[in-house]
C-alpha positions as CSV (number, residue, x, y, z in Angstrom):
1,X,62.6,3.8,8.5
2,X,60.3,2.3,6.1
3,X,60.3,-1.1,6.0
4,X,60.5,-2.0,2.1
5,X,64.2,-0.5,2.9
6,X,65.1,-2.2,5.9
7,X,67.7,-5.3,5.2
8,X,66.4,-8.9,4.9
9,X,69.4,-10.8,4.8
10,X,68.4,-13.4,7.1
11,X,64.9,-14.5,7.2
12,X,64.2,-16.8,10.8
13,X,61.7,-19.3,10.8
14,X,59.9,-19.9,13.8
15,X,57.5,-22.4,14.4
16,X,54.6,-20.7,16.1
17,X,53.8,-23.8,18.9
18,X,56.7,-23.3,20.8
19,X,57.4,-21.3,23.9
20,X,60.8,-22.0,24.0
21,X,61.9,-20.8,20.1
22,X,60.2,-18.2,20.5
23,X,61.7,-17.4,23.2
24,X,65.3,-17.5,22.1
25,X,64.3,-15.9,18.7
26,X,64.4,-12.4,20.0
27,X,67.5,-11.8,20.7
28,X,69.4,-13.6,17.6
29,X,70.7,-11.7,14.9
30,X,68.4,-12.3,11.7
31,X,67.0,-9.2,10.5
32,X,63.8,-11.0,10.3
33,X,61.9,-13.3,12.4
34,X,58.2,-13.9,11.6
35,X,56.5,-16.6,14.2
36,X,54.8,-19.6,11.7
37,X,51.6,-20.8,12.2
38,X,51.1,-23.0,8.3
39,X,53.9,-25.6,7.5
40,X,55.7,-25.9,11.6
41,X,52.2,-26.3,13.0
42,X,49.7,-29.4,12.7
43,X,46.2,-28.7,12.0
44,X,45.0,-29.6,15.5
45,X,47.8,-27.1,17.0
46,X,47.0,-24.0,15.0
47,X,44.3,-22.3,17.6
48,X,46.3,-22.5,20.4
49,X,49.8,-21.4,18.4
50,X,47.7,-18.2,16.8
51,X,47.2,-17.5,20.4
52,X,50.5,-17.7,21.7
53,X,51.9,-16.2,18.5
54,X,49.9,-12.9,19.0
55,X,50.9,-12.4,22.4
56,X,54.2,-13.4,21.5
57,X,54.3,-10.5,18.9
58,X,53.4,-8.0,21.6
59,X,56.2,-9.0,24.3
60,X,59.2,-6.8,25.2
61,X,62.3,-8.3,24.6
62,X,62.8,-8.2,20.7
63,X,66.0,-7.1,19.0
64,X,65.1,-4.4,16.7
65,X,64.1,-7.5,13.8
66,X,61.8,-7.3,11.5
67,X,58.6,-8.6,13.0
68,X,56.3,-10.8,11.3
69,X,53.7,-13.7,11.2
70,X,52.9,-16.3,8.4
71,X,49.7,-17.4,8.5
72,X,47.9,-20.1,6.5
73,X,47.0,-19.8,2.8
74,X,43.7,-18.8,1.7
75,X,42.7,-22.6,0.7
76,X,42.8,-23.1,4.5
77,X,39.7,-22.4,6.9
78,X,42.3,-20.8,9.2
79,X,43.2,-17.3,6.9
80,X,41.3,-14.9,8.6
81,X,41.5,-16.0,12.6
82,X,45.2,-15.7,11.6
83,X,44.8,-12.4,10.8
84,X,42.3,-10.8,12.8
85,X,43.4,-12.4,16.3
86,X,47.0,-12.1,15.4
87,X,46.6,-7.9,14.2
88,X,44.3,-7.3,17.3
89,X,46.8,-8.2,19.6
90,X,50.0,-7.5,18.6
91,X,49.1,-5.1,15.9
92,X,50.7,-2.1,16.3
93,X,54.1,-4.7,16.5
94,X,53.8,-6.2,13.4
95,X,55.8,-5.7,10.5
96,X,54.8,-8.1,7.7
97,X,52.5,-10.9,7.1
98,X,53.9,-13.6,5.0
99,X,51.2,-15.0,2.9
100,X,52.2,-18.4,1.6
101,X,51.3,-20.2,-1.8
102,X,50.2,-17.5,-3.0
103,X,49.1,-18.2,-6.8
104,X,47.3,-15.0,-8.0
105,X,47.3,-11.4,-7.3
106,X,43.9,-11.6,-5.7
107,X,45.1,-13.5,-2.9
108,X,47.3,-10.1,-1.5
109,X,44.0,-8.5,-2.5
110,X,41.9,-10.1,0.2
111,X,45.1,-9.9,2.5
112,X,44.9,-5.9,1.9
113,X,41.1,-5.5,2.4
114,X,41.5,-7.2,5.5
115,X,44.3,-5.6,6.6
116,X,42.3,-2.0,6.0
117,X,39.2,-2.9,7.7
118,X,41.9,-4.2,10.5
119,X,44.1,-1.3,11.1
120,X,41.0,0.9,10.6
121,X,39.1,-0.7,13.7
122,X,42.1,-0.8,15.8
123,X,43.5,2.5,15.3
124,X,46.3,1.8,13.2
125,X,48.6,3.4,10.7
126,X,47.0,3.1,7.4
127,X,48.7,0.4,5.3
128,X,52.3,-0.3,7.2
129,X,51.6,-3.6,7.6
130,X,53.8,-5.2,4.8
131,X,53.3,-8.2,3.0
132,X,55.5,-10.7,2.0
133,X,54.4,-13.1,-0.6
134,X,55.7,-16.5,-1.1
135,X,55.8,-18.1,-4.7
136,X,55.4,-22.0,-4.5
137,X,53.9,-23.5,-7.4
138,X,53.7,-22.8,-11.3
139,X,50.8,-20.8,-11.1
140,X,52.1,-18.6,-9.0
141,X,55.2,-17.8,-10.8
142,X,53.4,-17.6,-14.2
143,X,51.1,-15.0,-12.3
144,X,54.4,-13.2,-10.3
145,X,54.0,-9.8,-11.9
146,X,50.9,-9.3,-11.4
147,X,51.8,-10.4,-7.4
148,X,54.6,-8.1,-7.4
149,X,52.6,-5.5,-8.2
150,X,49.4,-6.3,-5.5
151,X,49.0,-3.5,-2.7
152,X,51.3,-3.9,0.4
153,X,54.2,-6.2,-1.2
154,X,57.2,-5.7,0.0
155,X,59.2,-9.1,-1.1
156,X,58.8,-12.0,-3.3
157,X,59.6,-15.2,-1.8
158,X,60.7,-18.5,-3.3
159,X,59.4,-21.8,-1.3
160,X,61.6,-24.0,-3.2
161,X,59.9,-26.8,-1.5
162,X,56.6,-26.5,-2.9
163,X,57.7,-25.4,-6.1
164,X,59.7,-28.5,-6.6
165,X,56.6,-30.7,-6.1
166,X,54.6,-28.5,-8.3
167,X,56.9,-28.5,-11.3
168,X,57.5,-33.1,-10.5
169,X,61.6,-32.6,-9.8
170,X,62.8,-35.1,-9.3
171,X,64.9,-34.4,-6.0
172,X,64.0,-35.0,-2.8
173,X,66.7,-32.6,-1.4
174,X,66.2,-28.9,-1.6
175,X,68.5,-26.9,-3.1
176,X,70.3,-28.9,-4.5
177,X,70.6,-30.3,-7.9
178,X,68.4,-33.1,-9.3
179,X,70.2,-36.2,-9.8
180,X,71.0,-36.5,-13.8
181,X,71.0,-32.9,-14.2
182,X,74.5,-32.1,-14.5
183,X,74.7,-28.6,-16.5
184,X,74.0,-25.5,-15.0
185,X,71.4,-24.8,-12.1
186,X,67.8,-26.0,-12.7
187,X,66.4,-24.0,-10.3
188,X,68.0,-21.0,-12.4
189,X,65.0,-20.0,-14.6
190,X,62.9,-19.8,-11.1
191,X,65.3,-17.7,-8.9
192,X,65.6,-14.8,-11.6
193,X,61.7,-14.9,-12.7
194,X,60.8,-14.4,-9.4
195,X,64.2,-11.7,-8.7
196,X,63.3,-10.0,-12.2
197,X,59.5,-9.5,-11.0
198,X,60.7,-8.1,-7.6
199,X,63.3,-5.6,-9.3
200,X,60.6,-4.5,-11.7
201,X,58.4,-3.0,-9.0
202,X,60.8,-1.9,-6.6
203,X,60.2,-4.8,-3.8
204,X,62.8,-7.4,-2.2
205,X,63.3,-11.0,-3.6
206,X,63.9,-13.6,-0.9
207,X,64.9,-17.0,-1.8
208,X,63.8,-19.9,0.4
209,X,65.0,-21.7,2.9
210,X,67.8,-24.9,3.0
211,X,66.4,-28.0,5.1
212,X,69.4,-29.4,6.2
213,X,70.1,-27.3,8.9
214,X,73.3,-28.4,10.2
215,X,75.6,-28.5,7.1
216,X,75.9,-24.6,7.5
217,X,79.1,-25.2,4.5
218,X,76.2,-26.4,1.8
219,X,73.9,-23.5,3.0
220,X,76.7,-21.2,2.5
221,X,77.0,-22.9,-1.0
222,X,73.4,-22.5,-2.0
223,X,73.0,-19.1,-0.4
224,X,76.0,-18.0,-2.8
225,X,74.2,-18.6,-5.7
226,X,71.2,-16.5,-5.0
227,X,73.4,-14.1,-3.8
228,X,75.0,-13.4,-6.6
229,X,72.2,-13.1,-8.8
230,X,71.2,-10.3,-6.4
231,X,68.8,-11.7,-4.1
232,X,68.2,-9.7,-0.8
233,X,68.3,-12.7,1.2
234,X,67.2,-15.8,2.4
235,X,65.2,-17.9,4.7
236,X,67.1,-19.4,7.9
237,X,65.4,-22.6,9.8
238,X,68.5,-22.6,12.3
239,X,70.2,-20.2,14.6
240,X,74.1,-21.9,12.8
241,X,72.7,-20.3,9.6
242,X,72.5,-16.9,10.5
243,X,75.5,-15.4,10.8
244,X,76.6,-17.0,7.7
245,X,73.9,-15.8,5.5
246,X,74.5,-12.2,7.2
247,X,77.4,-12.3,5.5
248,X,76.6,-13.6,2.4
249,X,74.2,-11.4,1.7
250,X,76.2,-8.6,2.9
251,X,78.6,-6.9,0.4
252,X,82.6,-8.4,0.5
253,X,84.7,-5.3,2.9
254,X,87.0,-4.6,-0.1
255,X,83.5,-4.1,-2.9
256,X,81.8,-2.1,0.0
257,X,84.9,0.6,-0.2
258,X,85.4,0.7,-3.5
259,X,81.4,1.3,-4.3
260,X,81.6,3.9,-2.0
261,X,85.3,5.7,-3.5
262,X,83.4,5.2,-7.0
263,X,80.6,7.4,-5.8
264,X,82.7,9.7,-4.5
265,X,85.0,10.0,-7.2
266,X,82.3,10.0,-10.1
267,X,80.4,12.9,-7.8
268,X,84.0,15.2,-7.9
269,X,84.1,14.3,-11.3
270,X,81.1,15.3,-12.4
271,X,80.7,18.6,-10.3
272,X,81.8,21.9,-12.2
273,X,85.1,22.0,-9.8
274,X,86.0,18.4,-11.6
275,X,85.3,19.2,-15.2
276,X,82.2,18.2,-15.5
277,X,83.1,15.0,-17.0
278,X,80.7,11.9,-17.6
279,X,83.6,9.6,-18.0
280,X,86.9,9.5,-16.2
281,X,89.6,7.5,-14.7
282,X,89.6,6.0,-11.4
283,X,92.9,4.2,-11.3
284,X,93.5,2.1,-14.1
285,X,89.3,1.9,-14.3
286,X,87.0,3.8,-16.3
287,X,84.2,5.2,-14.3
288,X,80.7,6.5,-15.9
289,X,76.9,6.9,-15.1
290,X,76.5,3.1,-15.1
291,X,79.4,2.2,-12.9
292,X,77.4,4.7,-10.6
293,X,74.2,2.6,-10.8
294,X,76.6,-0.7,-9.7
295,X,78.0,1.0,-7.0
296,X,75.0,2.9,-6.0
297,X,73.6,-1.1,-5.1
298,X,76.5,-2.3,-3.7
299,X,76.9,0.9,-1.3
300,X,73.6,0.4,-0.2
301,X,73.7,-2.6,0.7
302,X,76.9,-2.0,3.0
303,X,74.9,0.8,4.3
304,X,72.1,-1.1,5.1
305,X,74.0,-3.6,7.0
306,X,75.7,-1.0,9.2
307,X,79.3,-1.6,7.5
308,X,82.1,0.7,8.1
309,X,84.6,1.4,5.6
310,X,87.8,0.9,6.0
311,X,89.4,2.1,2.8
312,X,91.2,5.8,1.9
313,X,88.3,8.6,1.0
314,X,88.8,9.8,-2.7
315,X,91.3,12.4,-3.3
316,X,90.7,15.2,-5.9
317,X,93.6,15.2,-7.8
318,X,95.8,18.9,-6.9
């Protein structure tokens, strides 16, 4: 399967200096993990974690998860020994690269010319290696289109962090609201920027991650939000957050059947043996093309998650 199509829902975060998460990471349930070697690793620790990270990449025991690496931004000296030791290794492993604080297109540009040369030298598939970009600062989400749009982007993702800093909040919790802003969500204008940039070109939007990893009630809180705006997923720093944000970001049982009698129903309808109709009654609901293009996303997702339904199949009417 391609992975633009694979599901997201949970994002792990693993710092890339220890054995020991590593370790446990591989068998947990996110549908990502990607090993870190910016933010979760000091500047003295980074060569040795870039080792252990590549090797790490390459070891049996994963899961089935999305596999990936972040490595340092392109400000950094450290870009592309990321890369190159981290792609010769474990190469033909890797899913993604998350590239952080990334502020203009030409920063996934280098990551793809790389890349190329790369996969070209080591015998690799020609461009599979996704890349994830992460939006942290305002020049980066004025520029977000044009990211979006860069080659190898598969997801948009919001460091709320970072972004924060860069736009002088005045909160130093994330997620949550700023003290004195008491209508609506502040971080509202971000989140759909960033999702309405992602949807545009066809790519996932991933919203960052909650830092106080124990009160898995307030990630379920904030997670809910971006959810319902129709985010693919979110970041997870903790084993407790992710079977909650697996569910979250997985359709409700009862909206997962129903997308799927819609289709069903619409497709009868619509055939020449259900009277070729564009609009028709499902229940006490009227059904067109558009409530096929609803139930087409919430389907999917169900699909994508491995859901089984558990409602009736439609009926044609006799």
């Amino acid at each position: 399967m391609d992975n633009l199509y694979r599901p997201r829902r949970t994002c792990l975060s693993v710092p890339g200096s220890s054995d020991k998460m590593i370790e446990k990471a591989k068998q947990l349930a996110a549908d990502e993990v990607f090993l870190d070697l910016e933010d979760a690793v000091a500047p003295d620790a980074k060569a040795d974690a870039r080792t252990r990270v590549a090797s790490a990449l390459a070891e049996p025991g994963w899961a089935g998860q999305l596999r990936g690496v972040r490595v340092n931004d392109w400000t950094t000296p450290w870009t592309h020994a990321d890369v190159i030791e981290v792609v010769a290794a474990a190469g033909a492993h890797l899913d993604l690269i998350v590239l952080p604080k990334v502020t203009d297109a030409s920063h996934v540009e280098a990551l793809d010319l790389l890349l190329t040369q790369l996969e070209t030298i080591h015998g690799l598939p020609s461009g599979r290696i996704g890349v994830e970009a992460q939006i942290e600062n305002a020049r980066g989400l004025s520029n977000v289109d044009a990211i979006a749009a860069a080659p190898r982007v598969q997801a948009l993702v919001l460091g709320p962090a970072d972004t924060m800093a860069s736009l002088n909040m005045r909160t130093l919790v994330v997620g949550e609201q700023p003290e004195g802003y008491d209508v609506g969500d502040a971080y509202h204008h971000v989140l759909m920027r960033i999702l309405i940039s992602a949807r545009t070109h066809g790519i996932n939007a991933i919203d960052g991650p909650y830092l106080k990893v124990r009160d898995v009630e307030a990630f379920g809180r904030i997670a809910g939000r971006s959810a319902a705006l129709g985010y693919d997923g979110k970041w997870v720093l903790h084993p407790d957050q992710i079977a909650a944000g697996n569910e979250i970001f997985s359709p409700r049982q009862d909206d997962y059947d129903h997308a799927e009698l819609i289709l069903e129903a619409y497709d009868w309808h619509t055939s020449r043996a259900g009277g070729a109709r564009g609009a028709v009654m499902l229940g006490d609901e009227m059904i067109d093309e558009a409530s096929r293009k609803m139930a087409l996303v919430i389907a999917g997702k169900g699909r994508a998650a491995g859901m089984a339904r558990t409602g009736e199949p439609f009926r044609p009417p006799q």
